[in-house]
VEXPA-575304 format. One record per residue (C-alpha): residue number from 1; residue in one letter; x, y, z. Coordinates in steps of 0.2 Angstrom, whole numbers, plus 5000, padded with zeros to 4 digits. Layout:
[NUM "a" [X Y Z]]
...
This chain:
[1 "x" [5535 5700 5736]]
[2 "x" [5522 5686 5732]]
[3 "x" [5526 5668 5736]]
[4 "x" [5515 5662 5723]]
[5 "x" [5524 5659 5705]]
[6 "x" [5516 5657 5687]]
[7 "x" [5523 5648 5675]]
[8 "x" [5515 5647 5657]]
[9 "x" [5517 5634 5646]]
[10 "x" [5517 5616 5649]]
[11 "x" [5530 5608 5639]]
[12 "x" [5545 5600 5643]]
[13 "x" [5554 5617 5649]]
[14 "x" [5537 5623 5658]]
[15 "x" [5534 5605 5668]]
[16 "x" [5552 5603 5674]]
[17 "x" [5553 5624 5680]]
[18 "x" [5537 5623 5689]]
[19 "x" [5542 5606 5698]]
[20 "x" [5556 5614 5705]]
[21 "x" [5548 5628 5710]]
[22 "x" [5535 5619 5721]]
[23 "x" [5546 5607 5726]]
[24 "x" [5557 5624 5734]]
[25 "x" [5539 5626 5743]]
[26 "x" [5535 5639 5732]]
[27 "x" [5516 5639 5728]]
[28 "x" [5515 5638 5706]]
[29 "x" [5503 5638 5695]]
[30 "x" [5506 5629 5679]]
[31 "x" [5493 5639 5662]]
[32 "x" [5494 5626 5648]]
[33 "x" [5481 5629 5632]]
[34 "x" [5480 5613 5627]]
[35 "x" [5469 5603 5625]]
[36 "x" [5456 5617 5626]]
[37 "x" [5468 5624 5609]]
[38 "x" [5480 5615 5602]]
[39 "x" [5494 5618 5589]]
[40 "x" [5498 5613 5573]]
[41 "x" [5512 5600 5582]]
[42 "x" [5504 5591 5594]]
[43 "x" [5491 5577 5593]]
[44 "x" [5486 5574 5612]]
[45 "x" [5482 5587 5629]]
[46 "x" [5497 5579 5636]]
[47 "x" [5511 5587 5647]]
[48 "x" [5527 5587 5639]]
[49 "x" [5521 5579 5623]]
[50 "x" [5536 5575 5612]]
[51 "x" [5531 5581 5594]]
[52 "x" [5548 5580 5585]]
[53 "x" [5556 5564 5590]]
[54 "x" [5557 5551 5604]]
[55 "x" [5574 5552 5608]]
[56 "x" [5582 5562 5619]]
[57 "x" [5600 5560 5611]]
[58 "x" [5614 5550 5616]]
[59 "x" [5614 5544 5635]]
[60 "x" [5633 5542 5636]]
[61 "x" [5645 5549 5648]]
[62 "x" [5657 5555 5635]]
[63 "x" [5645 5564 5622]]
[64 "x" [5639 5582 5627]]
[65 "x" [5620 5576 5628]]
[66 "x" [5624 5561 5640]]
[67 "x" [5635 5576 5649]]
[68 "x" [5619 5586 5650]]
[69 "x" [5609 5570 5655]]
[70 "x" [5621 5566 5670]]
[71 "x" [5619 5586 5676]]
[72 "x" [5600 5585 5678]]
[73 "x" [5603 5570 5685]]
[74 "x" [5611 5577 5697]]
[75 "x" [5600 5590 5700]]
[76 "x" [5587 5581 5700]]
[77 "x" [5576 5582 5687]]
[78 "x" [5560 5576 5686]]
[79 "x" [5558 5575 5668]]
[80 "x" [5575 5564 5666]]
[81 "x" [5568 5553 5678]]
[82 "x" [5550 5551 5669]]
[83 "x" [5560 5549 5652]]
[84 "x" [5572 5534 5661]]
[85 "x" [5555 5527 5666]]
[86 "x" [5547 5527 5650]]
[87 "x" [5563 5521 5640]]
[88 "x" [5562 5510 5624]]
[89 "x" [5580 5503 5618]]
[90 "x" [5589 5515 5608]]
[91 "x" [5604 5510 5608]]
[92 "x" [5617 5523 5618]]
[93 "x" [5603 5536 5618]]
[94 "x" [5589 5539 5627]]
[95 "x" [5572 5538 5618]]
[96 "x" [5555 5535 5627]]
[97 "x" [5540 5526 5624]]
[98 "x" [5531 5546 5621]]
[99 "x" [5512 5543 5629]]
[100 "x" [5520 5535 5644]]
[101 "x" [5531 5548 5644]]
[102 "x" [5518 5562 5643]]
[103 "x" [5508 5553 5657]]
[104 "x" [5519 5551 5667]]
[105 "x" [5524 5568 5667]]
[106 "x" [5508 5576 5670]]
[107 "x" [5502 5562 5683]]
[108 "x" [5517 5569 5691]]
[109 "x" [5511 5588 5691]]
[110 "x" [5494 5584 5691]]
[111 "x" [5497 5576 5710]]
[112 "x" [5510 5588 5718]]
[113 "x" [5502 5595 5732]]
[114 "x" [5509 5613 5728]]
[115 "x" [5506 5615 5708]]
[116 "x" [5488 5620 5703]]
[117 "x" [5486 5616 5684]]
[118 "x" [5476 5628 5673]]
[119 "x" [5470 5623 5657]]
[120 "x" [5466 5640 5648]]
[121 "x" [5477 5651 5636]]
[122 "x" [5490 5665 5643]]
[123 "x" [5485 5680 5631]]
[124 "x" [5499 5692 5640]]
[125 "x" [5514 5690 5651]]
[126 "x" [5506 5691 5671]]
[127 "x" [5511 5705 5682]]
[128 "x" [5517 5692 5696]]
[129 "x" [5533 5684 5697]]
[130 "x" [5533 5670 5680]]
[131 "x" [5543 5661 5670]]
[132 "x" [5539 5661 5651]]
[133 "x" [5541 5643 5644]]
[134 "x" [5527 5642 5631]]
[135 "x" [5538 5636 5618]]
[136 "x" [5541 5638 5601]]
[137 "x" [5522 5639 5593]]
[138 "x" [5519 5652 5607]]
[139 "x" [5499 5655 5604]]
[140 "x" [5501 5673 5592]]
[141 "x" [5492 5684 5608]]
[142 "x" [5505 5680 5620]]
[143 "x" [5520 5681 5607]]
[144 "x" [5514 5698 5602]]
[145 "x" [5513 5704 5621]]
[146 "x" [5531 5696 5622]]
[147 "x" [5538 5705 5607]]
[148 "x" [5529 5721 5614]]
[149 "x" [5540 5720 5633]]
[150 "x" [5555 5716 5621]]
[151 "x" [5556 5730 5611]]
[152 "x" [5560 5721 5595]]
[153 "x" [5555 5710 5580]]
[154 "x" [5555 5691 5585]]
[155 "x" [5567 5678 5577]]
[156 "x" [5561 5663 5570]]
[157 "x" [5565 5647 5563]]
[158 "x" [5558 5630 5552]]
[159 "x" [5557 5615 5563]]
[160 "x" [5552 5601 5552]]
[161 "x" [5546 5583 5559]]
[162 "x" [5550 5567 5552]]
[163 "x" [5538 5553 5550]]
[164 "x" [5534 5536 5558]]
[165 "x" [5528 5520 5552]]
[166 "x" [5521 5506 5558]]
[167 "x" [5534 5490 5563]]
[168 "x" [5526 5476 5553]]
[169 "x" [5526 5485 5539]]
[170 "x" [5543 5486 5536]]
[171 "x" [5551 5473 5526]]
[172 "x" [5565 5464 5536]]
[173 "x" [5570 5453 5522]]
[174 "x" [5579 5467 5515]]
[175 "x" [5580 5480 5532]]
[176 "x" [5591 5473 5548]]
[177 "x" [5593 5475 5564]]
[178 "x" [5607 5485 5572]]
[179 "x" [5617 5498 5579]]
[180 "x" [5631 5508 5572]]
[181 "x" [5647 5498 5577]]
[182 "x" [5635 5483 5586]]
[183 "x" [5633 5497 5602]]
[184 "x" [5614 5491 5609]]
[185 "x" [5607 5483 5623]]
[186 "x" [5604 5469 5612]]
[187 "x" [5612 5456 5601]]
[188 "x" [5601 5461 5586]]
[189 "x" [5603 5481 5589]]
[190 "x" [5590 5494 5593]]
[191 "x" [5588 5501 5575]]
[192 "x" [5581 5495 5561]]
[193 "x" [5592 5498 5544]]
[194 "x" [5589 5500 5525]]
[195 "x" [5601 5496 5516]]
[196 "x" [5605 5505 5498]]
[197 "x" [5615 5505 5487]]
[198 "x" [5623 5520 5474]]
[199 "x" [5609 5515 5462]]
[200 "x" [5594 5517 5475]]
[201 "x" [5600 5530 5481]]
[202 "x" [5603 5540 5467]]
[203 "x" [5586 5535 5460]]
[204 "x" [5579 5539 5477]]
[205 "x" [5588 5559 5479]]
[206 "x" [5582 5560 5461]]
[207 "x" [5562 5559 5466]]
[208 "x" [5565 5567 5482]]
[209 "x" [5572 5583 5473]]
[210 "x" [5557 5584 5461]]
[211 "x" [5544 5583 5473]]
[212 "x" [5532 5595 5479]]
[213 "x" [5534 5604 5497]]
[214 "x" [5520 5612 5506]]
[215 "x" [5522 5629 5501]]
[216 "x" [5526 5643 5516]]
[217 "x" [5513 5657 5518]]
[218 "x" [5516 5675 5510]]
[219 "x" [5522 5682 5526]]
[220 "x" [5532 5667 5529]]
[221 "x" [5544 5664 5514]]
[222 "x" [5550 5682 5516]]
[223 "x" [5563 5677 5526]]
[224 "x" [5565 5657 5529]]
[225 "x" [5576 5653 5542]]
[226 "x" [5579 5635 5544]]
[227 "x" [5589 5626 5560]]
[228 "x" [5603 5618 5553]]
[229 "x" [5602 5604 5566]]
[230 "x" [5585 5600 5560]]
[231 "x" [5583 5602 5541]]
[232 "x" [5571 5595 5532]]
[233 "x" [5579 5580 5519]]
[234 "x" [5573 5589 5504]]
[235 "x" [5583 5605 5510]]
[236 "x" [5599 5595 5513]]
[237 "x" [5600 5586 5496]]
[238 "x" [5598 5603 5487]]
[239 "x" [5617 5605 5494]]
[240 "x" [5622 5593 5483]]
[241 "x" [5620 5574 5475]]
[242 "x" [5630 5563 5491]]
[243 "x" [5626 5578 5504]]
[244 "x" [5611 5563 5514]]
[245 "x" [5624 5551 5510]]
[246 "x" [5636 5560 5523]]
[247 "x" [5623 5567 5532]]
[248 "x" [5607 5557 5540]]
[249 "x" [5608 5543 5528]]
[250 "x" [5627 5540 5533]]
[251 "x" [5631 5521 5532]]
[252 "x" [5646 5519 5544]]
[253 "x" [5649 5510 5556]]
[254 "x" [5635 5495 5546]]
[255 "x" [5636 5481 5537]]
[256 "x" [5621 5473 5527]]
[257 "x" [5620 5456 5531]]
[258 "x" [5614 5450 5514]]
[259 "x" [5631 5456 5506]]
[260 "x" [5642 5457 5521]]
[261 "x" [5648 5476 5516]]
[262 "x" [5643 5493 5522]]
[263 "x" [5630 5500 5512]]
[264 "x" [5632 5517 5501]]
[265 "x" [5617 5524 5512]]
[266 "x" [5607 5518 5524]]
[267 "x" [5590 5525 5533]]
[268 "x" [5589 5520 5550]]
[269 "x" [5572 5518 5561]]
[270 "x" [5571 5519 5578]]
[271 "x" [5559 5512 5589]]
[272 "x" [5545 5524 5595]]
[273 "x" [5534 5517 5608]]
[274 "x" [5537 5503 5622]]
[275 "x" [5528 5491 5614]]
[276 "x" [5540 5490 5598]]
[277 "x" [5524 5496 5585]]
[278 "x" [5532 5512 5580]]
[279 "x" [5545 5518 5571]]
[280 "x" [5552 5535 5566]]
[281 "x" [5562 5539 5551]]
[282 "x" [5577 5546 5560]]
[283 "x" [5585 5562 5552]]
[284 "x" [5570 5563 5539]]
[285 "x" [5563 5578 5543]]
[286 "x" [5553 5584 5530]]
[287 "x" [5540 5596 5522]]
[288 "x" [5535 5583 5505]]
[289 "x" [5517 5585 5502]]
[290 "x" [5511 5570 5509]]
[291 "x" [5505 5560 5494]]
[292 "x" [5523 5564 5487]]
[293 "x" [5531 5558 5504]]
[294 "x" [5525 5542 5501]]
[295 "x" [5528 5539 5485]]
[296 "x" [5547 5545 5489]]
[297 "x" [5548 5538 5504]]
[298 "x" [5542 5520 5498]]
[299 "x" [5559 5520 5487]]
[300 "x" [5568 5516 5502]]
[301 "x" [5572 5497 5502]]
[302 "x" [5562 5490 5517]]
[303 "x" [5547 5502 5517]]
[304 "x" [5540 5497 5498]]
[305 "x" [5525 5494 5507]]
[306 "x" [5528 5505 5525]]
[307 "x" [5511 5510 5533]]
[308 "x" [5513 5530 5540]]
[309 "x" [5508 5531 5555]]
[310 "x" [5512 5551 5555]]
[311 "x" [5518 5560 5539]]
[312 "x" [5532 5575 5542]]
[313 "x" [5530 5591 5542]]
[314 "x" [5537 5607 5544]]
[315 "x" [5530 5621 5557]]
[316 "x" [5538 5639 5561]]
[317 "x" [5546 5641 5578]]
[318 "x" [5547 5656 5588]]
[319 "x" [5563 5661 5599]]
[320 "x" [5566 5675 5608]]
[321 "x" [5583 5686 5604]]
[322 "x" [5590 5679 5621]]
[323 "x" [5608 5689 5619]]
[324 "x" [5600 5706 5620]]
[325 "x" [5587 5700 5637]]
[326 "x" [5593 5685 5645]]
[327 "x" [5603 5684 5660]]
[328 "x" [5614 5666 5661]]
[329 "x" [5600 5663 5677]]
[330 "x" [5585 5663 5663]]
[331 "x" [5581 5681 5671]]
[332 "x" [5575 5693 5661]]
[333 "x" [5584 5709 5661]]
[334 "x" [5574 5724 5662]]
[335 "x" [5562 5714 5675]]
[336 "x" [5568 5704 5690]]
[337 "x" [5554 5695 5692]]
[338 "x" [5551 5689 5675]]
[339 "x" [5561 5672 5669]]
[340 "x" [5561 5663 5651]]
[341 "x" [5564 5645 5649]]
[342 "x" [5563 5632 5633]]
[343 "x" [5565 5635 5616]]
[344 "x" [5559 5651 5616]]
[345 "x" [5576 5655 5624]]
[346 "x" [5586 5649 5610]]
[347 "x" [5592 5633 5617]]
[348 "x" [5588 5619 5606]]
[349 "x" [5586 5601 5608]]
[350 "x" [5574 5593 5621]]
[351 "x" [5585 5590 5636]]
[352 "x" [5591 5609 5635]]
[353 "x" [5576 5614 5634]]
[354 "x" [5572 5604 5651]]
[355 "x" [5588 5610 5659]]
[356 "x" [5584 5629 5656]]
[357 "x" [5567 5625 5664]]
[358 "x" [5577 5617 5678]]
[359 "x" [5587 5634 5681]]
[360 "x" [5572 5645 5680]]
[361 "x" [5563 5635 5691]]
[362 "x" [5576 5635 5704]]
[363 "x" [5580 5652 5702]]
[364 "x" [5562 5661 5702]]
[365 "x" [5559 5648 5720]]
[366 "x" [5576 5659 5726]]
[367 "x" [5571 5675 5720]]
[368 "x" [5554 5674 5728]]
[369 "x" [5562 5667 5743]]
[370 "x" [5575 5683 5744]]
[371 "x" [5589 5670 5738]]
[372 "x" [5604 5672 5730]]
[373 "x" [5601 5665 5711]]
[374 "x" [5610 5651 5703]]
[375 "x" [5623 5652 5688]]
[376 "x" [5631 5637 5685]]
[377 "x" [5649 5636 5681]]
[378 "x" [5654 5637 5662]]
[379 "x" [5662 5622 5664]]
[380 "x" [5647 5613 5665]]
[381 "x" [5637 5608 5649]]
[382 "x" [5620 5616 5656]]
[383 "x" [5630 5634 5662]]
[384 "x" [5638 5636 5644]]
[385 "x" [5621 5634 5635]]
[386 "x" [5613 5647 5645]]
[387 "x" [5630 5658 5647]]
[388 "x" [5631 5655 5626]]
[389 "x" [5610 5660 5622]]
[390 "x" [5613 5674 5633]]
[391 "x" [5629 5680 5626]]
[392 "x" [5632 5675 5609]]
[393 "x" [5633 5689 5595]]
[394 "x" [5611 5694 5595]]
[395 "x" [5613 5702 5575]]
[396 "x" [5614 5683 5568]]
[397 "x" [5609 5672 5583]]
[398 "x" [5604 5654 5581]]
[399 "x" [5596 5641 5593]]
[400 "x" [5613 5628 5602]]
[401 "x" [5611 5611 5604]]
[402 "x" [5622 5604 5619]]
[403 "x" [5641 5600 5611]]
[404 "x" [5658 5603 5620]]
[405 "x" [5662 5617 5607]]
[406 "x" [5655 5632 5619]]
[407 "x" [5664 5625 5635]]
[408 "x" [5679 5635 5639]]
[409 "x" [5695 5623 5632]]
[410 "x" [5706 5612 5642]]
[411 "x" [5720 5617 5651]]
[412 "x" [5728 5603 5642]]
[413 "x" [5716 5594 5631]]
[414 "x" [5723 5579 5623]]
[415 "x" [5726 5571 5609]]
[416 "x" [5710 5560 5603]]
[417 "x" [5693 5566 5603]]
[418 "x" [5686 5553 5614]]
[419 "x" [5700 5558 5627]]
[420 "x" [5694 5577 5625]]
[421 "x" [5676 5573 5627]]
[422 "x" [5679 5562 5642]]
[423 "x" [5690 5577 5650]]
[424 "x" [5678 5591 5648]]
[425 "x" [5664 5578 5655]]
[426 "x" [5674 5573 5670]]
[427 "x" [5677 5592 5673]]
[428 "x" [5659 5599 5671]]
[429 "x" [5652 5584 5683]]
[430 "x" [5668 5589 5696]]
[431 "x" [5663 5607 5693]]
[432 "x" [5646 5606 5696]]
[433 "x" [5648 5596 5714]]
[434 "x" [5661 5608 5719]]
[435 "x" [5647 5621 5713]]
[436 "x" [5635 5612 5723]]
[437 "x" [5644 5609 5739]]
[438 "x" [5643 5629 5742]]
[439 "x" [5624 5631 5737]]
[440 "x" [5608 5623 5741]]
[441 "x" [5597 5620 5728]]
[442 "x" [5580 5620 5737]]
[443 "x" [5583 5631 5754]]
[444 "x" [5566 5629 5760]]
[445 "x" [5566 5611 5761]]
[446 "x" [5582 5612 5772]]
């Protein structure tokens, strides 16, 4: 079998498989389209570009990202160590200055002595060994070729991006600094908050739900699918008057320091790029035309006047139906040496998508090298979002975020939530180095 290992796509999945791969000693060559063609997302020719946010969810031990964090920790991800290199004050999450992100990144694949980067456009999935991580605006050739091996209609769902302003043009007479429960690096708290009251926010859910989306194309409002984990705002607060209020416009755990009392809503800003210039409007995805998003969005108290670096907006996402083709090692079934990886899987959220291009990259190393693969216990936050996107019900699959819900339960789980998410963390992260002490992850390094 060929030593030498293609891997198309260079996003976040495609970057971390085709580091692990070379640094098995396997040969790889990484197809990326950009910038040579881009996509309605992206603004730059950048490895790993983050197009939807800046953060990488939370980064503690007892939440099911932080869990997911420490695993790739563990196993050594590159992309986790770029991200902590290029991190801006988030609180307990993890969010990264984005272009030093990106550069950093493709600095590092651009200098590995074993990855050769192609800028040119997969049209069809190779003949070779590969893995598949083009994403989830998978160029219309290769997504045809892919439905075409799978036998079937694709899935798809709306991915909708929130917009981000410029710092000094928020109002900080009216918005504060802070973190939910005072939890930040920092005495003054690593979001910026606007406050509101029931009257603002009526008025403001009242313009929001009369203005004017970008409308879907033909083929596209057929059948709308949206990702519950990502709707845009206009979508929540059709579900009803105080569905933002409990939603992304949640007010607890802050207290406006004009009046001393929590707010009745509050849209928080987090900080966007190292130098503290940029911040995105977290939750508020949307899909307003974009005269209309400012207008609505200038109704929030503290951004009367915001400049808008980027407006949101909403693009289609493509995902494979991973139940019916997937193995739990990112193998496809009907070809050995073909892997998946990414969004595309099913496996949403930006670190799942770098942990599945972990496994695949370790995995087509092994099976090129005539090793056994790698599936990782259950137990561990990484093992039960590939066992779950490979063996969930295919006839109404959705795309899974990372969350302690698909672990197998506790033996005995305990009383208090915190409790129970620190139990099933100390287990995966016991379960994996057990795993670990019985496998080794790059054999040809020794």
């Amino acid at each position: 079998m060929s030593e030498e290992l293609i891997v198309v796509g260079g996003g976040l999945a495609g970057t971390e498989a085709a580091w692990q791969a070379a640094e098995s000693g396997i040969m790889t060559t990484l197809y990326e389209m950009r910038p040579r063609r881009s996509t309605p997302a992206h603004v730059t020719g950048n490895l790993a570009e983050l197009v939807c946010s800046n953060s990488l969810g939370s980064d503690l031990p007892d939440r099911a990202p932080g869990l997911l964090k420490n695993e790739l920790r563990r196993l050594n991800s590159l992309l986790i160590r770029c991200a902590e290199q290029a991190a801006v004050p988030a609180g307990g999450a993890l969010a990264v200055d984005r272009e030093r992100f990106a550069v950093a990144v493709t600095n590092a694949i651009e200098n590995h002595p074993r990855i050769r980067l192609i800028r040119e456009e997969v049209a069809a999935i190779p003949a070779q060994p590969c893995i598949i991580a083009s994403g989830p605006l998978t160029a219309d050739a290769l997504a045809q070729d892919i439905a075409r091996l799978a036998g079937q209609e694709y899935l798809y769902f709306y991915d909708a991006i929130a917009p981000v302003v410029s710092g000094e043009s928020i109002n900080l007479d009216v918005a504060f600094r802070a973190s939910r429960y005072d939890r930040g690096e920092d005495e003054a708290g690593d979001y910026i908050n606007c406050p509101m009251t029931r009257e603002e926010y009526e008025r403001f859910v009242e313009a929001l739900l009369q203005a004017e989306t970008i409308p879907l194309h033909d083929f596209e409002r057929e059948d709308p699918k949206f990702f519950e984990g990502c709707l845009p705002i206009e979508q929540i607060a059709r579900r009803g008057k105080d569905s933002l209020a409990f939603g992304p416009m949640r007010p607890v755990g802050l207290k406006d320091p004009r009046t001393g009392r929590r707010p009745y809503a509050v849209v928080q800003l987090r900080q966007d790029n190292l130098a503290g210039t940029l911040y995105n409007i977290v939750g508020f995805q949307t899909n307003l035309r974009y005269g209309d998003q400012e207008r609505v969005l200038r109704l929030i108290p503290g951004l009367e006047n915001a400049e808008f670096i980027r407006m949101g907006h909403m693009h289609r996402n493509t995902f494979i139906n991973a139940p019916m083709l997937l193995e739990p090692t990112m193998q496809y079934r009907q070809r050995a040496d073909l892997f998946f990886a990414g969004q595309i899987t099913g496996v949403e959220g930006y670190v799942g998508n770098i942990g599945t291009g972990l496994l695949a990259g370790l995995n087509a190393a092994r099976l090129l090298q005539g090793q056994p693969l790698i599936t990782l216990p259950q137990t561990t936050m990484l093992g039960a979002l590939c066992h779950y996107v490979t063996h969930a019900a295919p006839g109404d699959f959705q795309p899974m975020k990372a969350n302690y819900g698909i672990m197998p339960p506790l033996d005995q789980p305990p009383h208090s939530r915190r409790e129970r998410a620190q139990a099933y963390s100390a287990r995966a992260l016991a379960d994996l180095e057990a795993y670990l002490a019985t496998v080794q992850l790059h054999p040809e390094r020794g």
